[in-house]
C-alpha positions as CSV (number, residue, x, y, z in Angstrom):
1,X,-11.7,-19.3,-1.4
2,X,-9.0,-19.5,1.0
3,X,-9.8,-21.0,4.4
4,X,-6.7,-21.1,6.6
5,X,-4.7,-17.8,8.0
6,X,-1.7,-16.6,5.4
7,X,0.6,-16.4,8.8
8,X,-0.3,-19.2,11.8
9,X,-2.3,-22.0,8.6
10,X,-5.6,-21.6,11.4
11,X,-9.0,-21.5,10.5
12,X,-10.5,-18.3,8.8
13,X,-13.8,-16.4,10.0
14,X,-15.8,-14.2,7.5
15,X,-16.5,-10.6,8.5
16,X,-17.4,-8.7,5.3
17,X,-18.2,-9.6,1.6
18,X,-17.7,-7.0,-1.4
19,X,-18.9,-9.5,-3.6
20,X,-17.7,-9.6,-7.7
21,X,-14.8,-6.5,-8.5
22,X,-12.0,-5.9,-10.9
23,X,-8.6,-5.5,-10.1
24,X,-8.1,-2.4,-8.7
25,X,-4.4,-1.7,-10.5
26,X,-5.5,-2.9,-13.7
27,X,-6.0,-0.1,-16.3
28,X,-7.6,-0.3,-19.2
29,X,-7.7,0.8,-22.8
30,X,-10.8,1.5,-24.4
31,X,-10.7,-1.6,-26.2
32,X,-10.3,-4.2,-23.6
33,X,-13.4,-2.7,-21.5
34,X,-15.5,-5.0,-23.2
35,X,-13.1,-8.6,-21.8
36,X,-12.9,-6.7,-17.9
37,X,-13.5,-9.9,-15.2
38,X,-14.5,-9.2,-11.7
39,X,-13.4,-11.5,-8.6
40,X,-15.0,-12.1,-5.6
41,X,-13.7,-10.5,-2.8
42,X,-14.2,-10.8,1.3
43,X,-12.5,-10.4,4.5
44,X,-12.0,-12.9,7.0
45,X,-10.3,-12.8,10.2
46,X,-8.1,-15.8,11.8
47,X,-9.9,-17.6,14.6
48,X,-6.4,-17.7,17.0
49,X,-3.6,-14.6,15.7
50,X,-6.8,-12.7,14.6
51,X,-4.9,-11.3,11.7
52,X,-7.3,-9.4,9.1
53,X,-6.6,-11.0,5.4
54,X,-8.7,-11.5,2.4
55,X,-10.1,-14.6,1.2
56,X,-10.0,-14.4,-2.5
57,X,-6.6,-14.9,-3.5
58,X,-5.8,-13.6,-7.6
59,X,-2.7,-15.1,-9.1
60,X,-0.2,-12.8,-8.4
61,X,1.3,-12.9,-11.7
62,X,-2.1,-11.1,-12.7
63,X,-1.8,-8.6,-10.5
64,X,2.3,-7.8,-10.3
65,X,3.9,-8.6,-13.8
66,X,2.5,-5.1,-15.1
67,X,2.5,-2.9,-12.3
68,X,1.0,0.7,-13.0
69,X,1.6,2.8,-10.1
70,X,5.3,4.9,-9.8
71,X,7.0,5.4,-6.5
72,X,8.3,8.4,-8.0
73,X,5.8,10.1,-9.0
74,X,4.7,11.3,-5.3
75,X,6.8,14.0,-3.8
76,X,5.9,12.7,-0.2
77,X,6.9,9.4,-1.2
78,X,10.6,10.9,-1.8
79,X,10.4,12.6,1.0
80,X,8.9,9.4,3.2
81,X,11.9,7.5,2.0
82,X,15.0,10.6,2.2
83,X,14.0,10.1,5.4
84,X,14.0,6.4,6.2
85,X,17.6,7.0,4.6
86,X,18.5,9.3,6.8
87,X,17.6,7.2,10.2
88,X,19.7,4.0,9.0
89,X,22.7,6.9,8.4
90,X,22.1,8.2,11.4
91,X,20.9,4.9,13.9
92,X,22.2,2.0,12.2
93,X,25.9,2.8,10.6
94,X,24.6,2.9,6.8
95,X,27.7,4.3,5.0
96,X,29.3,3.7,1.5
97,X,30.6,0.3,2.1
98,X,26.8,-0.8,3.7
99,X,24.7,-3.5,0.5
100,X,21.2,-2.3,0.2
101,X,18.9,-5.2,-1.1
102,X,15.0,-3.9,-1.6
103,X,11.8,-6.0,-2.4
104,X,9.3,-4.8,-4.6
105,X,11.7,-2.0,-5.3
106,X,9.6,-0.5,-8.5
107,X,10.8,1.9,-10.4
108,X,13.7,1.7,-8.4
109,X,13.5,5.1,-6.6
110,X,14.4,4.1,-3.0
111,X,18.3,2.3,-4.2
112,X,19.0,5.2,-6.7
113,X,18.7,7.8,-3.7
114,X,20.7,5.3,-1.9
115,X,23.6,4.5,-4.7
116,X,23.3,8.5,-5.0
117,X,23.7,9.8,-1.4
118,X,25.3,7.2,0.3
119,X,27.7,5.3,-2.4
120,X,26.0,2.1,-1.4
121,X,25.5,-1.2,-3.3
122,X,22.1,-1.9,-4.0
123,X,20.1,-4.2,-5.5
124,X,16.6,-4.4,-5.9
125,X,13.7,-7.3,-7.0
126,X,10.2,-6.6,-8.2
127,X,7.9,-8.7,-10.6
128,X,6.9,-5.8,-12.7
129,X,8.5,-6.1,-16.0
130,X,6.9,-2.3,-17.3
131,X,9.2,-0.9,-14.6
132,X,12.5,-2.2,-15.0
133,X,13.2,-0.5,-17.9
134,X,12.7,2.5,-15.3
135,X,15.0,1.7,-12.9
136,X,17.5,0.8,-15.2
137,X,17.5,4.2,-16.5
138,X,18.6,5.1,-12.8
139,X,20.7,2.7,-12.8
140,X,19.7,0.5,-10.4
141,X,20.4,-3.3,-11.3
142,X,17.0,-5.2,-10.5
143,X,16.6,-8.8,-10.8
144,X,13.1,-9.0,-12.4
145,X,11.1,-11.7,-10.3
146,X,9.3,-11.9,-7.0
147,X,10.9,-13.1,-4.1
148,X,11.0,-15.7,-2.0
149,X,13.4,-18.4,0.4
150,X,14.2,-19.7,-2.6
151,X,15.4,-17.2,-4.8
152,X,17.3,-15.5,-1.5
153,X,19.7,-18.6,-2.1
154,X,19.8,-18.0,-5.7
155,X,20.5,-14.3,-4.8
156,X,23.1,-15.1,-1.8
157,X,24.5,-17.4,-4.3
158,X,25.7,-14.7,-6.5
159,X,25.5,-11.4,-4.3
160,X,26.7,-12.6,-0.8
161,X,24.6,-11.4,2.1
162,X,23.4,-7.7,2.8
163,X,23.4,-5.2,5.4
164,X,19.8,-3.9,4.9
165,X,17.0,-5.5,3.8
166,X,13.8,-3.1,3.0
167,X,10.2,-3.9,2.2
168,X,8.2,-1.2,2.0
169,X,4.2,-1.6,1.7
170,X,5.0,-5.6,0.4
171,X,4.3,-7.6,2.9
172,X,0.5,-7.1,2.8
173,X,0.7,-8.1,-1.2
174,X,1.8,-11.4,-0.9
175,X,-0.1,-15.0,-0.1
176,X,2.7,-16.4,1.8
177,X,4.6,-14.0,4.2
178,X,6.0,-16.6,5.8
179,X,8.3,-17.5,3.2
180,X,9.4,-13.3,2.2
181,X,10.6,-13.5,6.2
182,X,12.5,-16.4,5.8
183,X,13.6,-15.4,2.5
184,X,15.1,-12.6,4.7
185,X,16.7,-14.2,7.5
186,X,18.4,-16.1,5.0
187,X,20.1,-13.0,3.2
188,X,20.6,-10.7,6.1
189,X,24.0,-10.2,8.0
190,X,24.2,-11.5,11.3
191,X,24.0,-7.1,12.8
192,X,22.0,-6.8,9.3
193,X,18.7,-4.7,9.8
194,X,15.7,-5.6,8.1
195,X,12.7,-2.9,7.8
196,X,9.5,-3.1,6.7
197,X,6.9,-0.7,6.7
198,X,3.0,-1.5,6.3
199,X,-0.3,0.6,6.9
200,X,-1.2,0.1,10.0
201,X,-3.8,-1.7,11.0
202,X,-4.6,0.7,14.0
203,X,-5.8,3.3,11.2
204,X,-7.5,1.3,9.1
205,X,-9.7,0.4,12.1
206,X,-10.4,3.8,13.5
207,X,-10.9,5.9,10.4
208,X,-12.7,3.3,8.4
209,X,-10.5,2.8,5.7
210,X,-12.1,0.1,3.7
211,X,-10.6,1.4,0.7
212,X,-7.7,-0.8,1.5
213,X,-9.1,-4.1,1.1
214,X,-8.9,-4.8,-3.1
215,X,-7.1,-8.0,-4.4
216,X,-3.5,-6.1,-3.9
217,X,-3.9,-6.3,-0.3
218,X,-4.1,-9.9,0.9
219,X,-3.5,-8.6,4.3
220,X,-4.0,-6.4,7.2
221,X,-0.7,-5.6,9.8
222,X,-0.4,-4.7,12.9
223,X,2.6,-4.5,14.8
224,X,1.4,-8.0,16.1
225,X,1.0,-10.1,13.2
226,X,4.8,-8.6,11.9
227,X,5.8,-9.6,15.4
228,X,4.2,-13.0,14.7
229,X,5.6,-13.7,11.8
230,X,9.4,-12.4,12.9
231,X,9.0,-15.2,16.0
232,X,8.4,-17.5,13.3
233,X,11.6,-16.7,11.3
234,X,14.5,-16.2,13.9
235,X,13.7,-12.5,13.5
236,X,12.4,-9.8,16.1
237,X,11.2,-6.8,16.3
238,X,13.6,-4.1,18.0
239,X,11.9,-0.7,16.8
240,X,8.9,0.6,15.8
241,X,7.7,4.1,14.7
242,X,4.3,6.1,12.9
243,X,5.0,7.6,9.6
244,X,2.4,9.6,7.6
245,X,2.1,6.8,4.7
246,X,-1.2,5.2,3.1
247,X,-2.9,6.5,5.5
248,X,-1.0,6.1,8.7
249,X,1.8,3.0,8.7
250,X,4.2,1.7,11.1
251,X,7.9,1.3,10.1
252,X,9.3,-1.8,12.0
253,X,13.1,-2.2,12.6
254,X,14.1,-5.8,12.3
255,X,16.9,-8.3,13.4
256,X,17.9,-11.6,13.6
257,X,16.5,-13.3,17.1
258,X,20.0,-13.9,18.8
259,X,21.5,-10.4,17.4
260,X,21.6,-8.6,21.0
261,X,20.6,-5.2,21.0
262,X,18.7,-3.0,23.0
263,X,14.8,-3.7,21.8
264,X,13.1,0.2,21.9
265,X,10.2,0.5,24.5
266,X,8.1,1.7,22.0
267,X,7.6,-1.8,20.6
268,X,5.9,-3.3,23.9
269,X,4.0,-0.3,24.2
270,X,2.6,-0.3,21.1
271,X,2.0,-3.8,21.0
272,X,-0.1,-3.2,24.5
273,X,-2.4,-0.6,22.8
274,X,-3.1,-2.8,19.5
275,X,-4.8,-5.2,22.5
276,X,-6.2,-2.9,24.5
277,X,-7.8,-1.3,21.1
278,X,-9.7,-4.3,20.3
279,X,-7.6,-4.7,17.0
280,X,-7.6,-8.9,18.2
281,X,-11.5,-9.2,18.9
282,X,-14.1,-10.5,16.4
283,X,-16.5,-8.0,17.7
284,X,-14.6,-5.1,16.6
285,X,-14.5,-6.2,13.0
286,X,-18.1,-7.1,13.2
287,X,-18.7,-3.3,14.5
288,X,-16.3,-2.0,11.5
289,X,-18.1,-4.2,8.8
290,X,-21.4,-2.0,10.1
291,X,-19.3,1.2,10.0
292,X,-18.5,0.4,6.4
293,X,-22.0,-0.1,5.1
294,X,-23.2,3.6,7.0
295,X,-19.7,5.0,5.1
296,X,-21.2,3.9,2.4
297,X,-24.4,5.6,2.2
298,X,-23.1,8.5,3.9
299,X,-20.5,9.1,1.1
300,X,-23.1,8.4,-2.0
301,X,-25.9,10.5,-0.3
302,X,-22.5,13.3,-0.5
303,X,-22.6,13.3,-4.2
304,X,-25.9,12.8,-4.9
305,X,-26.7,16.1,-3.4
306,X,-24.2,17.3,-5.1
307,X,-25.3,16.5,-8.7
308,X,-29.0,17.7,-7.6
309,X,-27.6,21.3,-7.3
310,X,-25.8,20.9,-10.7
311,X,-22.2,20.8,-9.5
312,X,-19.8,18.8,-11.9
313,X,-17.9,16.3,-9.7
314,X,-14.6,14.6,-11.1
315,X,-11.8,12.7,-8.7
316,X,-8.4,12.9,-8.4
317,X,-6.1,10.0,-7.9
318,X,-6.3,6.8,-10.3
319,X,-4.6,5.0,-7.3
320,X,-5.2,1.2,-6.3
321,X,-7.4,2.2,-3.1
322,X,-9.2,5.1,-4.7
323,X,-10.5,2.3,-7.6
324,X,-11.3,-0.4,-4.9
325,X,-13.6,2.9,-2.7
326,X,-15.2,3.4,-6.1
327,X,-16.7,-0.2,-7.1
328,X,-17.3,-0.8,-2.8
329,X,-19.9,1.9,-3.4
330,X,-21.2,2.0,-6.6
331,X,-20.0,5.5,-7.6
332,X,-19.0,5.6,-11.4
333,X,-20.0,7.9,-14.0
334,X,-23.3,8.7,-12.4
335,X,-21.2,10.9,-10.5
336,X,-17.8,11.4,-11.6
337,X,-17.0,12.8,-15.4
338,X,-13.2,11.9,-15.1
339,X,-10.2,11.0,-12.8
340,X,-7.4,12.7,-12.9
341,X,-3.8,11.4,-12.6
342,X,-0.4,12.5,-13.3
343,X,0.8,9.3,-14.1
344,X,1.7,9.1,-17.9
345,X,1.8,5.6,-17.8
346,X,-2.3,5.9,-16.7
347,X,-3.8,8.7,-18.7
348,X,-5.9,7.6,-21.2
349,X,-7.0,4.7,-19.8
350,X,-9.6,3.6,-18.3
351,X,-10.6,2.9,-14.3
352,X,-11.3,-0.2,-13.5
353,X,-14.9,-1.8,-13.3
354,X,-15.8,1.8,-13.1
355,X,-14.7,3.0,-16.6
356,X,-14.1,6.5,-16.4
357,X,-11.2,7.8,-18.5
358,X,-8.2,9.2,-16.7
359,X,-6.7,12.7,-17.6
360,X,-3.6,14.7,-16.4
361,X,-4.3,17.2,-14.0
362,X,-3.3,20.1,-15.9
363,X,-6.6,19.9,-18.1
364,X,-8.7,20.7,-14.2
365,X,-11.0,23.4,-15.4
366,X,-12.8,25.3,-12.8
367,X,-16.3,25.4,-15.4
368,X,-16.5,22.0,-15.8
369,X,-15.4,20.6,-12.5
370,X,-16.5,22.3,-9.6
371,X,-15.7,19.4,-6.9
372,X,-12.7,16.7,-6.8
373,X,-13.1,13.5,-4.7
374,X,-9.9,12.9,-3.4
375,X,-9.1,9.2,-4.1
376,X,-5.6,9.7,-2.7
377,X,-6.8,11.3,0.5
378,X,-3.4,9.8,2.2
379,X,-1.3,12.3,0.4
380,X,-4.0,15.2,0.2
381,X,-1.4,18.1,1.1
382,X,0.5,17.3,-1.5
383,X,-2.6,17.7,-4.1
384,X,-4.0,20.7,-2.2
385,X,-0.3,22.2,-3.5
386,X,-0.2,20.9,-6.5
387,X,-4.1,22.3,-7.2
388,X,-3.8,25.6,-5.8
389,X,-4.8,27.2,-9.0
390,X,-8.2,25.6,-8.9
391,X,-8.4,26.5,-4.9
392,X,-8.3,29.7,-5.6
393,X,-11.1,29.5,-8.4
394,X,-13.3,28.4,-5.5
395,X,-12.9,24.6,-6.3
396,X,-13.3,22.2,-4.0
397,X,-11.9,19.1,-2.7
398,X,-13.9,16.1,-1.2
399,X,-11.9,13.9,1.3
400,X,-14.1,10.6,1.9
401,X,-12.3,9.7,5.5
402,X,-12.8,9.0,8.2
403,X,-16.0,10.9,6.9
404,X,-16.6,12.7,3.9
405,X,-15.5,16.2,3.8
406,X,-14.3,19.8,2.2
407,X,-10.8,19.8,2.7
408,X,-9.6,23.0,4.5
């Protein structure tokens, strides 16, 4: 069990124990059901930045080298990242002669809009080796590895420095920060712009969303502990902006500490309401590991009146939060007769610790599933759209935050 804080190395302070789960991105076939492990799994906060992290660190290896969830396969994750696109064009000079570098780049989707729109130069890194077959089909060249200070040498070493830097929903995946933002500073152009984008932890307090703590997610952001760890790295924070993204993120705009540039005001304001929010007190994650346990009950209570008036319940969304709400509150198949998930690379497996067998969506059948909990509640528009058809049958949709609810 880790005991000292993943940014500032202080003591750690227990708020909240799930005890024993599986790995919430780790799919199974039927036959390796029978060889699952659990971990433990608890939050802590630090006793001086107060950053929220988990305690129970996995080897990453475990977690990353096969990597089962697609940027590409959401349409609001296209349209999340046309648009980041679009506001380096249009505030930061990204043209054709601009190198793109991207951590945990995936299937590559970000650098092939990139190379496609813009002419750039990209280059991307991720540890999933299941993927790079993917984004080499886009033709994006990935280096297949996770990174850190000391591969950024290797990689300056070979590639120069670059212009932009992007790590989208990374930073709260990795054990040591620390070294990513150094990493950075290290490959980033002197005007270079660095941005990151994490779900905030702003949301996570107010609407309860617990279903972002699973082994993935070895830490919590706000606009604080990024501003932390850029003061650490010759880095700061110049922008800052909400985006509709895992639930509610911020998107932080980065340079390096002596670049001098107008810093936006929306960075001290937002830092201001993080504090005066309680986001920094140990009472308020007390009070939050309370809400959890009521969420809890609430939601089961939900479906067990549900399957007392004979309605068939299934969910929709095999993603890495939906499996971690699932095992957090003990609903499996004595609620749920399947998931459903257009990922090809997950259907016909199995959900983890849960073991409920995943099926594309286009076998949703009004007679045999009446209600869908929304596992991917963050992107429930888009599934609304895609499930019209069994709107229209008189199906319903279940949305478990920040209280469970029909979706209208």
């Amino acid at each position: 069990m880790k005991k000292k804080c993943r940014i500032c190395n202080n003591s750690l302070i227990s708020i909240l124990d799930f005890k024993k789960v599986a790995l919430s991105g780790s799919f199974l076939k039927i036959n390796q059901i029978s060889r699952e492990k659990k971990y433990p799994l608890a939050v802590a906060v630090c006793k001086k930045c107060k950053h929220l992290q988990i305690q129970n660190l996995v080897e990453p290896q475990k977690l990353f080298n096969h990597y089962e969830w697609e940027t590409g396969v959401s349409k609001s994750n296209i349209e999340l990242i046309l648009g980041l696109l679009k506001s380096l064009k249009n505030n930061f000079n990204l043209n054709n002669k601009s190198k793109i570098f991207e951590i945990a780049s995936n299937d590559g989707t970000l650098l092939e809009q990139a190379k496609n729109k813009y002419d750039n130069f990209v280059l991307g890194i991720d540890p999933a080796k299941n993927l790079i077959k993917v984004s080499k089909k886009k033709g994006v060249n990935t280096i297949v590895d996770f990174f850190s200070y000391k591969k950024s040498k290797e990689i300056k070493n070979k590639y120069n420095i670059f212009d932009f830097l992007i790590a989208r929903n990374v930073i709260a995946h990795t054990p040591n920060p620390n070294d990513i933002f150094k990493g950075v500073s290290n490959l980033m152009n002197e005007k270079g712009l660095f941005v990151v984008e994490v779900p905030h932890l702003e949301n996570i307090y107010t609407d309860n969303q617990y279903d972002n703590i699973f082994h993935e997610h070895v830490g919590f952001h706000s606009l604080k502990s990024i501003n932390d760890l850029c003061d650490k790295n010759n880095l700061k924070v110049i922008d800052v902006k909400k985006i509709e993204s895992q639930g509610g993120s911020i998107r932080c705009y980065i340079v390096k500490k002596n670049y001098k540039i107008l810093i936006n005001k929306r960075v001290k304001t937002l830092l201001i309401k993080e504090k005066e929010m309680g986001l920094f007190k140990l009472a308020s994650w007390i009070t939050f590991a309370k809400k959890v346990n009521i969420h809890k009950k609430k939601l089961n209570d939900y479906l067990k009146k549900l399957k007392e008036d004979n309605y068939n319940i299934s969910a929709y969304g095999a993603s890495g939060k939906g499996q971690a709400l699932l095992q957090i509150c003990d609903i499996g198949k004595n609620y749920l007769d399947n998931i459903y998930d257009k990922s090809k690379i997950k259907q016909g497996k199995y959900t983890p610790g849960t073991h409920i067998k995943i099926v594309d969506p286009k076998y949703i059948n009004i007679k045999t599933t009446n209600y869908l909990l929304l596992l991917s509640w963050n992107i429930a528009k888009e599934i609304a759209k895609q499930e019209k058809k069994f709107l229209l049958n008189k199906g319903k949709i279940i949305v478990p935050f920040p209280l469970p609810r029909i979706f209208k």
